[in-house]
C-alpha positions in Angstrom: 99.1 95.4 82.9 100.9 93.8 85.4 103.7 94.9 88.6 106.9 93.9 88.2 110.1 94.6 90.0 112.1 97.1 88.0 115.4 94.0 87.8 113.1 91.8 86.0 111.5 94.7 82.8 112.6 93.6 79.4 113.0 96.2 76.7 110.4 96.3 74.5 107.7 96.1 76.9 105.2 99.1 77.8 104.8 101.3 80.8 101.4 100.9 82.1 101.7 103.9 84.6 103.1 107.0 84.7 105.4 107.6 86.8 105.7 111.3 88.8 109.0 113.0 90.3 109.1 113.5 93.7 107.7 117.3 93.1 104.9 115.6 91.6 106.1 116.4 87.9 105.7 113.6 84.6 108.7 112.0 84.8 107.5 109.2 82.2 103.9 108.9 80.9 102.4 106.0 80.2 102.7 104.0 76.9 106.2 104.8 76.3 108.2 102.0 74.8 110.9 101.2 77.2 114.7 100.8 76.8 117.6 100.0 78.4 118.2 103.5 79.1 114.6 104.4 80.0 114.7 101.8 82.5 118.0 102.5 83.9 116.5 106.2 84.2 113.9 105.0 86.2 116.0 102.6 88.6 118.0 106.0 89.1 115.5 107.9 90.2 114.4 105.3 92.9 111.7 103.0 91.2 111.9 99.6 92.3 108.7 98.1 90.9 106.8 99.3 87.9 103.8 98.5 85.9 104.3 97.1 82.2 102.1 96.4 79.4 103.4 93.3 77.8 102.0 89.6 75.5 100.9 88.2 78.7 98.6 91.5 79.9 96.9 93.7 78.1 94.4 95.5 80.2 94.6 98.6 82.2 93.7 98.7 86.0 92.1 102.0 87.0 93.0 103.6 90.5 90.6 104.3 93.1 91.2 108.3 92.9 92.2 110.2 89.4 95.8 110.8 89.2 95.5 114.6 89.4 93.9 114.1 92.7 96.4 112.1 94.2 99.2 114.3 92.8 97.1 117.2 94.1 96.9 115.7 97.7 100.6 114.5 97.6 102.0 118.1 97.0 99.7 119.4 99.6 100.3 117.1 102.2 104.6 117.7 101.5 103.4 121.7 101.9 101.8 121.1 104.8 104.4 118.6 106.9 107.4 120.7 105.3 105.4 124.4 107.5 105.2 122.3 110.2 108.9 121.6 110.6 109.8 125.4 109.9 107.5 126.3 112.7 109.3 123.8 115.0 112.5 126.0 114.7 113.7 128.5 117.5 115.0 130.8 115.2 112.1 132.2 114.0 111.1 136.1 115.0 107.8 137.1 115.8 106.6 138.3 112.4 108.2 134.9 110.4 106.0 133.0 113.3 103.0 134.6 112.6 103.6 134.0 108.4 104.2 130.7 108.8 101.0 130.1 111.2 98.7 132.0 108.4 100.1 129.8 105.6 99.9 126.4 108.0 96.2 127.3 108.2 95.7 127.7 105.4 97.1 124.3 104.0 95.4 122.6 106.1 92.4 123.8 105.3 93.6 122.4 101.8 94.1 119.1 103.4 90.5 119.1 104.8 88.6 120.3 101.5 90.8 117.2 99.7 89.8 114.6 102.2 86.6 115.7 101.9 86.4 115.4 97.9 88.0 111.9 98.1 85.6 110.6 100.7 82.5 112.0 98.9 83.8 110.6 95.6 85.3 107.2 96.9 81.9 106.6 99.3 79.4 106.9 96.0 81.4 103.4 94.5 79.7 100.4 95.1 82.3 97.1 95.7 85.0 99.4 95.4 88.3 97.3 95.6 92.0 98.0 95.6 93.9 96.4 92.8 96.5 98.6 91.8 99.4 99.3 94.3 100.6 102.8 94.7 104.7 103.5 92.5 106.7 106.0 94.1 110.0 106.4 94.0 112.1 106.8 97.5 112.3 110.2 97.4 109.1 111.9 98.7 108.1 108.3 100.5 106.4 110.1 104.1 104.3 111.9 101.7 103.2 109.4 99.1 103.2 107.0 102.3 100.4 109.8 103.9 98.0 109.9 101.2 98.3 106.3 99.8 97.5 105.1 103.4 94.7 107.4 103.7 92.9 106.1 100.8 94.2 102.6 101.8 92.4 103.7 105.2 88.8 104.8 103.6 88.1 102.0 101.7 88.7 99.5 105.4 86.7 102.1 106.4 84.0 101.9 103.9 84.0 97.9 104.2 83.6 97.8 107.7 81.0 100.1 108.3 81.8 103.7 109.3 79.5 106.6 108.7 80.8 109.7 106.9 81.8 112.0 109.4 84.3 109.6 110.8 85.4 108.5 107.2 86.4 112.5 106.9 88.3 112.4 110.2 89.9 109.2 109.3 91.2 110.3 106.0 92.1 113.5 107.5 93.7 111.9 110.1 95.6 109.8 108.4 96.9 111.9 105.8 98.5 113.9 109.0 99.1 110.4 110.6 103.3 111.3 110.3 103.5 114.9 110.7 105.5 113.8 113.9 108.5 112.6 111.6 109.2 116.3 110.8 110.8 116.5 114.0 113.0 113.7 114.0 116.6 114.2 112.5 117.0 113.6 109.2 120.0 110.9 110.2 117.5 108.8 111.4 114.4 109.3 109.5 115.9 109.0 106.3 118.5 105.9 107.8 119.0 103.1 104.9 120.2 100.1 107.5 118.7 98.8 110.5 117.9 101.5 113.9 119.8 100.8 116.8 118.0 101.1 120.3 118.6 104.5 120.5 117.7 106.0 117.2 114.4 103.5 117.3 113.4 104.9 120.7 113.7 108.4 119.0 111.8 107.2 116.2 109.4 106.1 117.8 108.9 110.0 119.3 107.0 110.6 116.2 103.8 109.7 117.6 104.0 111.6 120.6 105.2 114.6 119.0 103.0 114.7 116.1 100.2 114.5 118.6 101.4 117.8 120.5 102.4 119.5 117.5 98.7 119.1 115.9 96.9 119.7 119.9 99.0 123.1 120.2 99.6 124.3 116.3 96.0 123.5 114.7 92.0 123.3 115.4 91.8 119.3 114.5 89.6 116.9 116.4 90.2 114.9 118.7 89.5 111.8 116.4 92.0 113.1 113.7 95.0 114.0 116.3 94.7 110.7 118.1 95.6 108.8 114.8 98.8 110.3 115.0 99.5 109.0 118.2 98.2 105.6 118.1 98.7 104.0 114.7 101.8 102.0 116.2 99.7 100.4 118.8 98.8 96.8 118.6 95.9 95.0 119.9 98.0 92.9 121.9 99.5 95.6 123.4 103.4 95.3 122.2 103.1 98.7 120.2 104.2 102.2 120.9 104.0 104.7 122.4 102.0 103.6 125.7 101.2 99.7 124.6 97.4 100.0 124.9 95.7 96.9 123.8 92.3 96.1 121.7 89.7 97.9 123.5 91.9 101.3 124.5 92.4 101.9 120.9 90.4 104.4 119.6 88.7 102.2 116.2 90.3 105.3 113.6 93.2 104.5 115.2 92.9 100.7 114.6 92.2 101.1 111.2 94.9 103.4 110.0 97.4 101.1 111.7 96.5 98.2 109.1 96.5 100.6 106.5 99.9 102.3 106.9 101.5 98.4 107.2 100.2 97.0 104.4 101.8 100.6 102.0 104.5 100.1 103.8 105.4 96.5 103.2 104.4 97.0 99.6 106.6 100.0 99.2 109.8 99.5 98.0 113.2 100.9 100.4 117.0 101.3 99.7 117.3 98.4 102.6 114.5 96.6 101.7 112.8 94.9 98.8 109.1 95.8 98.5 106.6 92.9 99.2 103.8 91.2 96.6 100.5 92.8 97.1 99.5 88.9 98.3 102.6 88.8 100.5 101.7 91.9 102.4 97.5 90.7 102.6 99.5 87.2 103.9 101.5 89.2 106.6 98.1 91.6 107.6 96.0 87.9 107.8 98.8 86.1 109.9 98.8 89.5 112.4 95.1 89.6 112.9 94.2 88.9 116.8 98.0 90.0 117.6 98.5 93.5 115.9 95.4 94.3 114.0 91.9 93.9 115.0 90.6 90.3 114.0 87.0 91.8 112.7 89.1 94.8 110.7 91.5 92.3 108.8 88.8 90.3 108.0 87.1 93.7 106.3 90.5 94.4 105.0 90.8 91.2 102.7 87.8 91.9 100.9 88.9 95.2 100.1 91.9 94.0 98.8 92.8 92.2 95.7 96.4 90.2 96.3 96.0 89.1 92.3 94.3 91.7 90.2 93.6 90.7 86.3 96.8 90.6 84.2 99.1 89.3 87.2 101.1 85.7 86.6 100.7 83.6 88.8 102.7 80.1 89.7 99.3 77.3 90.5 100.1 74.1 92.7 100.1 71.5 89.6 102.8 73.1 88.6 101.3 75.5 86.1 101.5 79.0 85.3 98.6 81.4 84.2 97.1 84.8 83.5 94.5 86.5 85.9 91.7 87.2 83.7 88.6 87.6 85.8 88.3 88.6 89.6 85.8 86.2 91.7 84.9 89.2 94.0 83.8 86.7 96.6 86.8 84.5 96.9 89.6 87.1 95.6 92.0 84.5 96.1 90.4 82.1 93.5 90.1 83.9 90.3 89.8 82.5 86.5 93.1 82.0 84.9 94.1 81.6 81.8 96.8 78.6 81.6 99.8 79.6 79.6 102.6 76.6 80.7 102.3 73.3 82.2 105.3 71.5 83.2 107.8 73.9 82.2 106.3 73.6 78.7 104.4 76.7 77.0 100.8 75.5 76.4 97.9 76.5 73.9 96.2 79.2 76.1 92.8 77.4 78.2 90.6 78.9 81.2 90.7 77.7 84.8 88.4 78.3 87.2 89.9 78.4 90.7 85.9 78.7 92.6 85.6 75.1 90.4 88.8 73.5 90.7 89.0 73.1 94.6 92.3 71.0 94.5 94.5 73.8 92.8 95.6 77.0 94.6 98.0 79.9 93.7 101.3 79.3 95.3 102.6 82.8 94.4 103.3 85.3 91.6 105.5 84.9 88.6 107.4 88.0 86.9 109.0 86.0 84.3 107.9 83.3 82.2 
């Protein structure tokens, strides 16, 4: 299986994935044959990358949780953020307060038992690596974007070294990291063009007030309400919202940031196309030292797989090839299997990229 922008899916071809609503419902399983119609179906419903099935990859890439999980956590996350905007409002009377409070408990609560099941399960894999990105449509994004990044989040957090307690906190954390977006107006959040300086500088509010909201509203930590606040800082100090620098961010903090970029810049947006999973590990690489952590990036590009098996790829001698096996070492020098040379379709051989020293991958082909 391979990702492929949805412009570029031929009929014919397979879905590799299913795809959910944004209430978490089937809205296409995988293995379905797909049409024009089927695909125009799923451009509608705001899909703009997909995975196929088709001659040139076979294979199935597993995610890192079971879909039911992440479906699970997705529907409890929308739950929780959607309270905490209701209890925001001034209209409320005493007794509506009160029912809203119990049931805002009581959904976090949910959100701690599920961070808790993910870590344990996630922390037992040895060399666990990311090779599938997360396929949401646009609808739902700050909710798919919360739990994506949270996973994203414990496996940086498993590479570089934290013990379980803050690995529960961090997931936690993160999965809360955008409550603060609840309370900005729906004009803004959901904007499809570029912020002017006064709709950024209330965007930017979401840090701040998703901090006070979980400091006055809930029993969290410390650790997991100060991911809400700082995940926009850089270590160079040109974040927001008080531009702290390297050593005044808190480390959870640090590694959520990375995290939450790299789902982001591989998520697709009506104003926006989304970026290749090597793109966005490119972009993360070239901002270590300036916005991330150098040591955490470093961690972050082991844990991440910019080519998993099945993915075309263009090579430098002006060849393109197949992904088959993942040197978990040197991720970005896997064996290939040739397919074209010179424009010209080839009898299928093997390349070994950790052999051949001369030829790199120059980026990733969606249609040969």
């Amino acid at each position: 299986m391979r990702l492929v922008p949805i412009g570029v899916v031929k009929e014919g071809t397979y879905l590799a994935q299913t795809l959910y609503n944004e209430r978490g419902q089937i809205l296409l399983a995988k293995g379905v044959k797909l049409t024009s119609g089927l695909v125009k179906r799923i451009r509608d419903h705001g899909f703009y990358s997909i995975y196929i099935i088709d001659e040139y990859s076979q294979g199935e890439l597993d995610d890192i949780i079971k879909p039911q999980i992440r479906q699970k956590a997705i529907a409890t996350v929308r739950a929780t953020l959607n309270t905490s905007a209701e209890l925001d409002s001034d209209d409320l009377n005493t007794f509506e307060r009160k029912k809203l409070q119990k049931q805002s408990e009581q959904e976090l609560a949910n959100i701690q038992e599920l961070a808790k099941l993910i870590v344990d399960d996630i922390f037992t894999q040895k060399d666990i690596m990311v090779n599938l990105v997360d396929i949401r449509s646009v609808d739902g994004y700050t909710y798919n974007h919360s739990v994506n990044s949270a996973i994203l989040s414990l496996v940086l957090g498993i590479g570089y070294g934290l013990n379980k307690n803050d690995l529960y906190d961090l997931t936690m954390g993160v999965m809360l990291h955008d409550i603060g977006k609840m309370f900005i107006p729906d004009e803004i959040l959901n904007k499809k063009g570029k912020f002017k300086d006064d709709e950024y500088e209330i965007m930017k509010e979401h840090t701040t007030r998703g901090f006070n909201y979980l400091r006055e509203n809930t029993n969290m930590s410390t650790k997991v309400r100060i991911i809400s606040l700082q995940h926009h800082e850089k270590v160079d100090g040109s974040g927001y919202p008080y531009g702290l620098k390297d050593e005044q961010i808190y480390i959870l903090s640090k590694v959520a940031a990375i995290a939450e970029v790299y789902d982001a810049l591989t998520s697709g947006r009506p104003y926006r196309d989304a970026m290749s999973p090597n793109e966005a590990v490119e972009y993360i690489m070239g901002s270590g030292g300036r916005h991330f952590n150098m040591e955490l990036v470093k961690a972050f590009v082991k844990k991440v797989n910019p080519y998993p098996v099945g993915t075309i790829v263009y090579l430098s001698n002006n060849s393109i090839a197949v992904v088959e096996e993942i040197n978990s070492l040197y991720i970005l020098r896997p064996l290939v299997r040739v397919i074209k040379q010179d424009g010209k379709i080839v009898e299928p051989f093997l390349c070994d990229l950790k052999k051949e020293n001369n030829i790199v991958i120059e980026g990733i082909c969606y249609e040969v």
